[in-house]
Steps between C-alpha positions, in 0.01 A plus 500: 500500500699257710839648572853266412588223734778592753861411459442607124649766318219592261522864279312683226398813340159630468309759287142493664229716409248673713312264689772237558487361880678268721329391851652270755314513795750245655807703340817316400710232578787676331600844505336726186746809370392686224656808276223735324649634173206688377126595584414409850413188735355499898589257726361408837651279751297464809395847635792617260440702141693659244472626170815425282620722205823476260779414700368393794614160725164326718648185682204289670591224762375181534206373727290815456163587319582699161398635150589724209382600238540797230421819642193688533455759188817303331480328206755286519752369729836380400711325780792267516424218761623242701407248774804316685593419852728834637857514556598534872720825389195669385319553806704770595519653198074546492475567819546866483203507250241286710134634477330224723355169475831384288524742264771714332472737301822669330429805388701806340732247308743749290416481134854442422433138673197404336677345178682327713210330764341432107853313362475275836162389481534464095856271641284342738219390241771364268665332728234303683456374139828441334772568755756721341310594191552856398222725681164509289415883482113448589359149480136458305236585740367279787795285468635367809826324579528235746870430629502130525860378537732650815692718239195661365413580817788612706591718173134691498498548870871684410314688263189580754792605762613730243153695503454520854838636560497754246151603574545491884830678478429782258114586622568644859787417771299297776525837783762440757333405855443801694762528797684270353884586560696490186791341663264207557348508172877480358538212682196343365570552161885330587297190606269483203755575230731217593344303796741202397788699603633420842340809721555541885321720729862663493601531133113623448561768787825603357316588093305735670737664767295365821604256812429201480305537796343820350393352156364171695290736729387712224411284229289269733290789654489659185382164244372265795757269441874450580775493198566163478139407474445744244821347311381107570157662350663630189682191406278296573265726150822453387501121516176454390589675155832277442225174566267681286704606188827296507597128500760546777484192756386602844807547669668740234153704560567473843900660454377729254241625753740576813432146658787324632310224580265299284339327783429842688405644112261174471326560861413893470416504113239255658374698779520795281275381202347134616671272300912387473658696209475145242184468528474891468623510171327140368163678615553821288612283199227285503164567562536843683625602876233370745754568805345774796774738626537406869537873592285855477646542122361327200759574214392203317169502355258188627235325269223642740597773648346700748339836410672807629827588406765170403813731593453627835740787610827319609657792655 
């Protein structure tokens, strides 16, 4: 079965008895999540496996050999599904839950979310169909929603985000890095809650009682990196989502990202992800992102991509 084309947003809901299987020897040119309800799939993704039960998240990356199918001894396998290019917000969200050759697997979701994860993807079905329709509770089996028109779209990828929030948040805390000073990781956590805001070594030194020279000593031997690279880093992700899920012009992404400049905004979003932030966001509303990060991270997922794992430690 030939998987969706990329730079669609393509959903559906599945019932499958035993004996149901998907191969792709070539994987994906899109990125695959499903959501088991009931009974029991496997999945494989390169040298990957894993079985998935009832309330269960498996995320599969592009560019790598996979299959699924209902699991062994099951007799059925009922799954939410959906194929879509990835938001650049969600690689570090599934990081924590990487289990090689790009895949996640989210496991331990609370039960107390899993109405929830369900309500999204039954959103998300709806509105790839008829934006703003009231949610369908399950649609007839095998049917499969194709988000044609920018709002479909941008309004089931909301819907997605939902799940892999609440399912990344609520199944285990990603374990702090070992070492790690708090102080520092409080100043990480400054940076990515509001990277637009207008940090300085100083003022990021001062929110967690350190020198300046202290903090800028500490945080670079401790994360590789100095603060204001980590910062440019952050919104520079932070950017890419205003091009990705707003109509703002370029330079109010730019102001709303800590940029004083739009020419200086304009050169580094280039070196940073390959293309100038316009053509950016044309790509990813057209016919899918086909830009290559120019650095060791890949937070945005490519057509082909490479096997291993798309969302490299950053840290």
């Amino acid at each position: 079965m030939p998987a969706p084309p990329p730079g669609l947003v393509v959903t559906g809901h599945f019932d499958q008895p035993s004996g149901y299987a998907v191969n792709r020897p070539r994987g994906s040119m899109s990125w695959l999540f499903t959501w088991t309800l009931s009974g029991g799939g496997l999945l494989w993704q390169g040298g990957a496996k894993t079985s998935a039960g009832a309330g269960r998240l498996v995320v599969l990356a592009p560019g790598v050999p996979h299959g699924y199918a209902t699991g062994p001894g099951d007799r059925h396998w009922r799954f939410w599904w959906a194929h879509c290019q990835a938001r650049p917000a969600w690689a570090a969200w599934l990081r924590p839950y990487d289990a090689g050759d790009g895949m996640y697997v989210v496991t331990s979701v609370p039960a107390g979310a899993h109405d929830r994860v369900e309500a999204a993807f039954r959103r998300m079905h709806t509105d790839a169909r008829r934006p703003g329709a009231p949610p369908e509770t399950v649609p007839p089996g095998g049917q499969i929603a194709v988000a044609h028109d920018s709002t479909a779209r941008e309004l089931a990828l909301c819907a997605l985000e939902e799940v892999v929030l609440i399912t990344t948040a609520g199944a285990r805390p990603a374990a702090p890095r070992p070492g790690l000073d708090a102080r520092i990781r409080r100043a990480q956590e400054l940076i990515d809650a509001d990277p637009g805001a207008p940090h300085t070594v100083r003022s990021l030194a001062e929110g967690v009682s350190l020198s300046p020279s202290r903090f800028a000593h500490l945080f670079s031997r401790q994360l590789g990196r100095s603060p204001m690279r980590a910062l440019r880093e952050a919104r520079l992700r932070h950017a890419a989502r205003l091009l990705e899920g707003t109509d703002l012009p370029v330079e109010r992404v730019a102001a709303a990202s800590g940029f004083a400049s739009p020419f200086h905004f304009n050169r580094v979003f280039r070196e940073r992800f390959g293309t100038p932030p316009g053509a950016y966001r044309t790509a990813l509303h057209g016919n899918g992102f086909r830009g290559v990060p120019r650095t060791g991270e890949n937070v945005l997922p490519k057509p082909i991509a490479p096997r291993g794992n798309p969302f490299p430690p950053t840290d």
